[in-house]
Every structure is written in structure tokens, then in C-alpha cells.
C-alpha positions in Angstrom: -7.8 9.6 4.8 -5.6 7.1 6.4 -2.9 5.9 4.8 -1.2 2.7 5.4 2.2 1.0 4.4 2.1 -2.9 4.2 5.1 -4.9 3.8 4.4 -8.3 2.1 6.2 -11.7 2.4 5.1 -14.0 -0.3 5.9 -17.6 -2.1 8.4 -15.8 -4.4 7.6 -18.0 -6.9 3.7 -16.3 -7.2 4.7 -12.7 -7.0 2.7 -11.0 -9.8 -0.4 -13.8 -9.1 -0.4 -12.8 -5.5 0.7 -8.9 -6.5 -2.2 -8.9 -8.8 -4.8 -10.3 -5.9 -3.6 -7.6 -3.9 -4.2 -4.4 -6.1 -7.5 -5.7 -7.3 -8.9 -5.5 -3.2 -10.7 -2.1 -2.0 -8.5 -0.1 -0.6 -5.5 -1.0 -1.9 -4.0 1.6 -4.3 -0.9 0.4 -5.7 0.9 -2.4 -5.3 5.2 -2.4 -5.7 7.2 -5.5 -6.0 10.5 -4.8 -4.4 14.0 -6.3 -3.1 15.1 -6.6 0.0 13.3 -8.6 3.1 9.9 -7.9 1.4 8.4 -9.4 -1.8 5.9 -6.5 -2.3 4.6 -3.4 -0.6 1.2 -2.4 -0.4 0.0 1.3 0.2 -3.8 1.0 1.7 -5.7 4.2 1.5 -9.0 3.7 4.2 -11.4 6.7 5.4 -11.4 4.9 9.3 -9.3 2.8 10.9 -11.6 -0.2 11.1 -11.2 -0.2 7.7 -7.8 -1.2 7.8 -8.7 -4.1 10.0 -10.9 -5.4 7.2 -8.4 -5.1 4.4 -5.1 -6.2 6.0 -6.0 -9.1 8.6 -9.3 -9.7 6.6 -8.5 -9.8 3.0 -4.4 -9.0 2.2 -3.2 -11.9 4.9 -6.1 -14.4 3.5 -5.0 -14.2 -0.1 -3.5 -17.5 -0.8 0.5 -17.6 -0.9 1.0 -14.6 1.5 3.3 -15.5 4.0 3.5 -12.8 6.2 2.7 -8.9 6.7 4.0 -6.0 8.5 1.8 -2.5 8.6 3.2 0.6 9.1 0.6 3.9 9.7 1.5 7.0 7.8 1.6 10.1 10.3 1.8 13.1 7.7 2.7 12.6 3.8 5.6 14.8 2.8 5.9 14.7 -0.9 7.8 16.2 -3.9 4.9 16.7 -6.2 2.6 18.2 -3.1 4.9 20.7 -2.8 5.8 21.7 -6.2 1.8 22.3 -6.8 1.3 24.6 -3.7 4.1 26.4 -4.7 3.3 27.4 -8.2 0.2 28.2 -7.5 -0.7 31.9 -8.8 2.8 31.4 -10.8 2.3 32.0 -14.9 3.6 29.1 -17.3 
């Protein structure tokens, strides 16, 4: 599994229109509206990298009132909850 980080610059006044357009594409499995230099972020999950090219040129950057996007390709995922499963595994409750 790839997994991608998009940063989104939008017409702020069409956030949750635009946010909303975004979560409902294939691939895409959450959408955040944030602050800072980005309207939203968009975490893409894809089997092969191709498939990023379809969802992030092909669909995220065509939906209308998206003004820019920056993508950023996860490496390794180091998470909280990942590790608090492996490590109570065999552990009673």
C-alpha cells in the first residue's frame, strides 16, 4: 500500500463543497480541513504508484475550486495505535 499526503489550496470560501468532492474520489481516505498555508489535507491510500497519478493530477487537481496541490510520499508509517496493538498482543485484559 502506498500512501500519500496531499496538501490542498482551495477557494476558501468552498471548503467543505470542495472537501466533500475530495473524500467521495477512490482512493482518497479522509479528508482534514486545517490552518495554516493549506485549506485541506488529503491522505490517498493506492496499491501502485500509477495510481496516484490518476487520483491526484487526474481527479483531486480537476475538482472545481482547487487551486493548487502539493504531494508528499509516505516512506514508513510510525503510529501510536500500531504500536500499542503489537505490544499487547498475548497480554490478558
Amino acid at each position: 500500500m502506498i500512501t500519500s499526503i496531499v496538501l490542498i489550496r482551495t477557494s476558501t470560501e468552498r471548503i467543505p463543497e470542495i472537501a466533500e468532492q475530495i473524500a467521495a474520489i477512490d482512493g482518497v481516505s479522509e479528508v482534514y480541513s486545517v490552518t495554516g498555508a493549506h485549506d485541506l489535507i488529503a491522505m490517498v491510500r493506492v496499491a501502485e504508484h500509477d495510481d496516484l497519478a490518476d487520483i491526484i493530477p487526474g481527479r483531486i487537481s480537476k475538482v472545481p475550486g482547487v487551486r493548487s496541490t502539493e504531494t508528499h510520499i509516505a516512506f514508513r508509517t510510525y503510529s501510536q495505535h500500531d504500536l500499542e496493538t503489537a505490544f499487547a498482543i498475548g497480554l490478558d485484559s
